[in-house]
Every structure is written in C-alpha cells, then in structure tokens.
C-alpha positions in Angstrom: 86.2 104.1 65.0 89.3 102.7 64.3 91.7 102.6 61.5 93.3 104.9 58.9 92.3 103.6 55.5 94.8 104.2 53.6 93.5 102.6 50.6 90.7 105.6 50.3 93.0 108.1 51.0 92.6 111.3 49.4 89.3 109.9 47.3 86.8 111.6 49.7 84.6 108.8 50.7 85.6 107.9 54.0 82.4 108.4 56.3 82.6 110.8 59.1 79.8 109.8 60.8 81.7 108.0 62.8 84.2 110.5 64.3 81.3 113.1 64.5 79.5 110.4 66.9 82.3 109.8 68.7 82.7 114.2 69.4 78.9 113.7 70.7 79.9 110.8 73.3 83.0 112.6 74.2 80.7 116.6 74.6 78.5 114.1 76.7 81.5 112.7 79.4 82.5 116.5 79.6 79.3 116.9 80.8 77.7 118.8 77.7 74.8 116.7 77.0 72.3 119.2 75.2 75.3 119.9 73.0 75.6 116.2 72.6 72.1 115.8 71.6 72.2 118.4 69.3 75.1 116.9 67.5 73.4 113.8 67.4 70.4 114.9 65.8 72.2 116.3 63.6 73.3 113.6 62.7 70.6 111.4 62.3 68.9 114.3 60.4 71.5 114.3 57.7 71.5 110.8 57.6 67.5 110.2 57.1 67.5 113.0 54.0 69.8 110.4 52.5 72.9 112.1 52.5 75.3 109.0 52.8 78.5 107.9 52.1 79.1 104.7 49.8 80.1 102.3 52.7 77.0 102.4 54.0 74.5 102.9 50.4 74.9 106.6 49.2 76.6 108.2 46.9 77.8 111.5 49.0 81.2 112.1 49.7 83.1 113.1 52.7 83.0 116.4 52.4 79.5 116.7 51.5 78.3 114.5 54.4 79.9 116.4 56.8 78.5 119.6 55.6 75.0 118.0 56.0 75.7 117.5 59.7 77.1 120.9 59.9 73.9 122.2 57.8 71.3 120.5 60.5 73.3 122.0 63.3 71.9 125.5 62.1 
C-alpha cells in the first residue's frame, strides 16, 4: 500500500482492499490471528461475489466494497 492518489480523490474508487489486508497483517503481529483470519475471509468473500473496485475489473465503488467486507464479517 503506498501512495495517496490524488488524482481519484474524492471520486470513490480507490480500492480498500489493500488497507483492509494490511489491518489483518497488523491484528496478526499483535497476536490476534483468529481475528486476522476472519478479516481475511472476509475479504476474500466479498471479493469472489464480485464486488470489486475498477482497478482491479469491477465496477463497485469505495464505499460499497468496504461495506461488502464489513457485510461478510457478520
């Protein structure tokens, strides 16, 4: 993860998949690795229903791909 793209700022289509990873690594070093997991298959859920962001090949926006992480967490 690096960078602060300000050319997409404010348009909603930056992909959070990578800061959400980066929570699971860092739950993982604080010795929190079923909560790691969890976030991570969360992750991957959201991700294999489709719900993508158009850097990769979707057509889902910030917002909504972070909810879809959030949702598999439940």
């Amino acid at each position: 993860m690096h960078g602060s793209a300000p050319d997409i700022a404010g348009q909603g289509v930056a992909n959070p998949i990578g800061a959400i990873g980066s929570a699971a690594l860092m739950l993982d070093h604080l010795g929190l690795p079923d909560e790691a997991a969890r976030l991570d298959k969360a992750i991957e859920a959201a991700t294999a229903a489709g719900v993508l962001t158009p850097d990769p090949v979707g057509g889902a926006g910030t917002a909504e791909a972070t909810a879809a992480v959030i949702d598999h967490l439940a």
